[in-house]
LOVO-394589 format. One record per residue (C-alpha): y, x, z. Coordinates in nm, 2 decimals. Layout:
N
<atom><Y>Y</Y><X>X</X><Z>Z</Z></atom>
...
END
This chain:
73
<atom><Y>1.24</Y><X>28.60</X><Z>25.10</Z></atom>
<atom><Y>1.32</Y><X>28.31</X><Z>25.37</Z></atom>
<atom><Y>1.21</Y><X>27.97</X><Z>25.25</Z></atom>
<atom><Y>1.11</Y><X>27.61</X><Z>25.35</Z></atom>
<atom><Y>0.74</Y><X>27.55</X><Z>25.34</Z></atom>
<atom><Y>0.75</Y><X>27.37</X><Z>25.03</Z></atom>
<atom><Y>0.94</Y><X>27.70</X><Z>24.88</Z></atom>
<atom><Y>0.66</Y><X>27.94</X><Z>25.04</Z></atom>
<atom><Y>0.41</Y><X>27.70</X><Z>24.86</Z></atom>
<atom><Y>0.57</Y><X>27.73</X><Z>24.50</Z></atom>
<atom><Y>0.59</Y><X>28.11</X><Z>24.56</Z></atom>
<atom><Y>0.25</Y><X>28.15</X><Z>24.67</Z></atom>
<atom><Y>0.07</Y><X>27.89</X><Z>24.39</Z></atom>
<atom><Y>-0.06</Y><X>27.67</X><Z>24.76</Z></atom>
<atom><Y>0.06</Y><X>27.32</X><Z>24.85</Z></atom>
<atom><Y>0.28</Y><X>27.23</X><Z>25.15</Z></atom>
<atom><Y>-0.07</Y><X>27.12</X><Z>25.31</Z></atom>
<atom><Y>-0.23</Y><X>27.41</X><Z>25.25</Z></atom>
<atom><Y>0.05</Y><X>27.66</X><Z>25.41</Z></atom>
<atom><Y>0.06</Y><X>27.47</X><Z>25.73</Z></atom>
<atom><Y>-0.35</Y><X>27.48</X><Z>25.77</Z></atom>
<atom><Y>-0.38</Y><X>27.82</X><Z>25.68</Z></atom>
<atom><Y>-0.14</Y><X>27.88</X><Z>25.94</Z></atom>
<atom><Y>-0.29</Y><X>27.64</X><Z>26.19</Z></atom>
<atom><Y>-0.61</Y><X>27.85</X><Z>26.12</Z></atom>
<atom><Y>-0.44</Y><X>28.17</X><Z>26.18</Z></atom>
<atom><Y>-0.48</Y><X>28.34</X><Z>25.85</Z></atom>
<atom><Y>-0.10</Y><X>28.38</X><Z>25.86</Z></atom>
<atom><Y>0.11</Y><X>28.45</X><Z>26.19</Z></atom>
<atom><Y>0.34</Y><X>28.09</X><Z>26.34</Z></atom>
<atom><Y>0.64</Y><X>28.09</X><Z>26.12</Z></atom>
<atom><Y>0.95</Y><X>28.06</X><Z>26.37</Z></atom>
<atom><Y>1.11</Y><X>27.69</X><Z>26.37</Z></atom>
<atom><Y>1.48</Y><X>27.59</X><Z>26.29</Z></atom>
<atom><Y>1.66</Y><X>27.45</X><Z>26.58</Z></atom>
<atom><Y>1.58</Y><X>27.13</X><Z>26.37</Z></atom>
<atom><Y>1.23</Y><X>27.19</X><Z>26.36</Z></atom>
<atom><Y>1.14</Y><X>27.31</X><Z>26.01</Z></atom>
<atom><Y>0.93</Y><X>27.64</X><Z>25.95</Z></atom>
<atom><Y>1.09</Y><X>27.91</X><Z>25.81</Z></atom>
<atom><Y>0.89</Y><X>28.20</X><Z>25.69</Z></atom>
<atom><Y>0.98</Y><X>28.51</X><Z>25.60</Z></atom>
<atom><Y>0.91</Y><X>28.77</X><Z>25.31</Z></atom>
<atom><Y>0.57</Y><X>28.88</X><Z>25.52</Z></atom>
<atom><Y>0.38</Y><X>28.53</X><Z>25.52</Z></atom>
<atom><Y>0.47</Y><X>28.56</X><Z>25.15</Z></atom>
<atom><Y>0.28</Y><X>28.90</X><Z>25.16</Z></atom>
<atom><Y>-0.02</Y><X>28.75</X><Z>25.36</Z></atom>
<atom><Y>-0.08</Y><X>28.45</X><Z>25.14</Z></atom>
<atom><Y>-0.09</Y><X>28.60</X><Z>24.85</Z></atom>
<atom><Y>-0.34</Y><X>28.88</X><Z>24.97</Z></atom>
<atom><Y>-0.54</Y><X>28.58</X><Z>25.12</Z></atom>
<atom><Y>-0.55</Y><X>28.45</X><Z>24.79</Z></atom>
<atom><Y>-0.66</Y><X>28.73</X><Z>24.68</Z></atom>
<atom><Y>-0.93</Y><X>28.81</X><Z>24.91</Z></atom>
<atom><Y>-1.08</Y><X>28.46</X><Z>24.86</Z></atom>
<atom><Y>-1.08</Y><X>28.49</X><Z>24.46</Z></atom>
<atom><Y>-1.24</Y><X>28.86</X><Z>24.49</Z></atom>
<atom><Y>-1.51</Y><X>28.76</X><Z>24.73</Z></atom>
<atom><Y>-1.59</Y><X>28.41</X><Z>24.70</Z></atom>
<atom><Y>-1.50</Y><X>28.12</X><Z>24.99</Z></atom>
<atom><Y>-1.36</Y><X>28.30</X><Z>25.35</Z></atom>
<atom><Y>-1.49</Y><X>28.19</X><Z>25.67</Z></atom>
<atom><Y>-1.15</Y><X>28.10</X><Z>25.76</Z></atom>
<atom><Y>-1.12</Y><X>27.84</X><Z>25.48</Z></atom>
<atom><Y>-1.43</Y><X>27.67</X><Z>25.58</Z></atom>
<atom><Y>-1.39</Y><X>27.68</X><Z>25.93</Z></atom>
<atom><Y>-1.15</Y><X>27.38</X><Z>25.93</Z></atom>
<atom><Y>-1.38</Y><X>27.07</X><Z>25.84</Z></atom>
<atom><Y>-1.06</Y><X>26.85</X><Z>25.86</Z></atom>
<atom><Y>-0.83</Y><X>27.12</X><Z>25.65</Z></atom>
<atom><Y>-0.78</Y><X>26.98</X><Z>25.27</Z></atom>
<atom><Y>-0.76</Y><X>27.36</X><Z>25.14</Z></atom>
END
């Protein structure tokens, strides 16, 4: 799967907001840009969002998430 950020976000159950500070915070690699600009992530940030969220449900709040004081996550 190749999607927008807002299609990454429906596939993964985050918002928009949440896929591009999880990203800033490095919890998922830099999805290459468009010549236009836009992200456009691939099949594998799918993959690591979903085992993310994962990881924070099985074991509570990840350092990562809390990290970010100005990140609405």
């Amino acid at each position: 799967m190749e999607g927008s950020t807002a299609e990454v976000a429906a596939a993964t159950g985050y918002s928009p907001q949440q896929v591009r500070n999880l990203e800033a915070l490095g919890v998922i690699p830099p999805a290459p840009r468009t010549p236009s600009g836009y992200r456009q992530f691939s099949a594998v940030h799918v993959r690591d969002l979903a085992a993310y969220r994962d990881l924070a449900l099985a074991v509570g709040p990840v350092f990562a998430r809390r990290r970010c004081a100005t990140c609405a996550l």
